[in-house]
C-alpha positions in Angstrom: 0.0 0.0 0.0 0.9 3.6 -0.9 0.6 7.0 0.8 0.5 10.3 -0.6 4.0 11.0 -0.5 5.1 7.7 -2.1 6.1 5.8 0.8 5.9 2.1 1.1 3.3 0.9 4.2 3.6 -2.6 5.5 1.2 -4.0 7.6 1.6 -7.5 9.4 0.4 -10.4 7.6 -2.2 -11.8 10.6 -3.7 -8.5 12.2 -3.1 -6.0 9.2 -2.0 -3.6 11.8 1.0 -1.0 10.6 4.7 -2.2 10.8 7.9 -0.7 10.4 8.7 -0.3 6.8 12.4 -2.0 8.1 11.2 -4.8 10.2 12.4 -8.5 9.4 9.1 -9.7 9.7 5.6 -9.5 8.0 4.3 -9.2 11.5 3.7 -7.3 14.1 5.7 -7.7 17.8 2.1 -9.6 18.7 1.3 -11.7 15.9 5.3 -12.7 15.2 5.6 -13.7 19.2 2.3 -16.0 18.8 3.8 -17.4 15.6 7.4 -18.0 17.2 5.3 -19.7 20.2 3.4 -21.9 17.5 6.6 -23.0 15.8 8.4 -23.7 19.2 5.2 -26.2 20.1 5.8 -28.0 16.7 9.1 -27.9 17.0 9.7 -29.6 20.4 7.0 -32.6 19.3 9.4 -32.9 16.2 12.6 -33.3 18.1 10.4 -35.9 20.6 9.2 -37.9 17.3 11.2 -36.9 13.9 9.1 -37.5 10.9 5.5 -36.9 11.9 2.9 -35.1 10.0 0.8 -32.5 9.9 -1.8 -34.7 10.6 -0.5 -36.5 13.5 0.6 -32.5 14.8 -3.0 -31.4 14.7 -4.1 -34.8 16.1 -1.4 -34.9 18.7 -0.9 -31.0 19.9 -4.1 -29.4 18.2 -2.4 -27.2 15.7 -3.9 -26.8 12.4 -2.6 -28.4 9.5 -2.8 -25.6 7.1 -0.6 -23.6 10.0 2.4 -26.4 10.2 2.0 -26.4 6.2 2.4 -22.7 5.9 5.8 -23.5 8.3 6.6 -25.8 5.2 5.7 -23.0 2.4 7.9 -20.4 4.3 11.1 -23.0 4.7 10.6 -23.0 8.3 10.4 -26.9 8.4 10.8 -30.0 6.0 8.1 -32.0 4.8 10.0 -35.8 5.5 7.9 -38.6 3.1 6.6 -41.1 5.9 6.2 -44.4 4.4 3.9 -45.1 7.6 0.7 -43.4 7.1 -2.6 -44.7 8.2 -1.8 -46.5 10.6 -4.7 -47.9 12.8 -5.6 -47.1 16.5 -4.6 -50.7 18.4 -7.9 -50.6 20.2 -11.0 -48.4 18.3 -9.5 -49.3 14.6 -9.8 -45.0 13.6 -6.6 -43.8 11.3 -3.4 -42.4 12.9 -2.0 -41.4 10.5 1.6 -42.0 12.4 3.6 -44.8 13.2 4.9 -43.2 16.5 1.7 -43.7 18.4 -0.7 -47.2 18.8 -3.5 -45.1 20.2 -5.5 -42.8 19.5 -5.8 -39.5 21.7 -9.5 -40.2 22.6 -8.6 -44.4 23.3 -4.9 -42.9 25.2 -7.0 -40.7 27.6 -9.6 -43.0 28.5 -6.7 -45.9 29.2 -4.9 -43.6 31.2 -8.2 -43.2 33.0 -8.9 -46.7 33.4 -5.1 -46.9 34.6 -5.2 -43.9 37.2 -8.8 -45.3 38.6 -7.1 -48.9 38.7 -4.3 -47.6 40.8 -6.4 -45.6 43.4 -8.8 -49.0 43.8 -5.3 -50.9 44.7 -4.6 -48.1 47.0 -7.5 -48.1 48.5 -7.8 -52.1 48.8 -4.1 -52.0 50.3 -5.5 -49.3 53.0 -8.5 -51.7 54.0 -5.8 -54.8 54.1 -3.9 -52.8 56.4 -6.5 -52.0 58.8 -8.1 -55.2 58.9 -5.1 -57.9 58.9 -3.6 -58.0 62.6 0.0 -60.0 63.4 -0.1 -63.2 65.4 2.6 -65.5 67.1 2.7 -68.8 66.5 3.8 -71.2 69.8 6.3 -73.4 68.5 6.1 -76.4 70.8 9.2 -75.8 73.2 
């Protein structure tokens, strides 16, 4: 965009608000700070499991795939082929779309619900034990 007097206006790409006509960026301090935050979430579940999708990001961390693609458009990140795609969820069948997890997120939270319930029934089972069982002697015939 143009002024009167011929000068270049940038605006950032996200909000439209006005930027610096030297900044880096194509965004504002905001919108580049919430991007940078973005990338760093992506970034970290990359270094924890190399090779996943965009897919298995959105499924995994809830980031949009169009977002992590734009990451790709922009040279931010490399688009690895994954020779593993569609894989199936070990215990509801749905598509994975990544061969670094066997659940699903919905089948992973309800097992680790079923696992933290099945740990406080053992607690509490090992509590009653404890207040019902007494300790006897035994007379061995002296």
């Amino acid at each position: 965009m143009y002024n009167s007097n011929n000068k270049h206006i940038r605006t950032c790409r996200k909000c439209k608000s006005v930027i610096h006509e030297n900044s880096l960026h194509e965004y504002c301090e905001a919108c580049y700070g919430k991007i940078e935050e973005i990338f760093d979430k992506i970034r970290e579940y990359l270094r924890e499991f190399p090779g996943a999708t965009a897919h298995e990001i959105f499924q995994r961390i809830g980031i949009p795939v169009h977002v992590t693609n734009n990451f790709v458009k922009d040279g931010r990140l490399v688009e690895i082929p994954n020779e593993h795609l569609n894989m199936e969820c070990q215990k509801c069948g749905c598509l994975l779309l990544s061969a670094h997890h066997k659940y699903c997120p919905t089948c992973e939270i309800a097992m680790i619900r079923e696992l933290n319930s099945a740990q406080e029934n053992i607690k509490r089972s090992m509590i009653e034990i404890k207040q019902e069982g007494k300790m006897r002697f035994m007379n061995h015939g002296k």
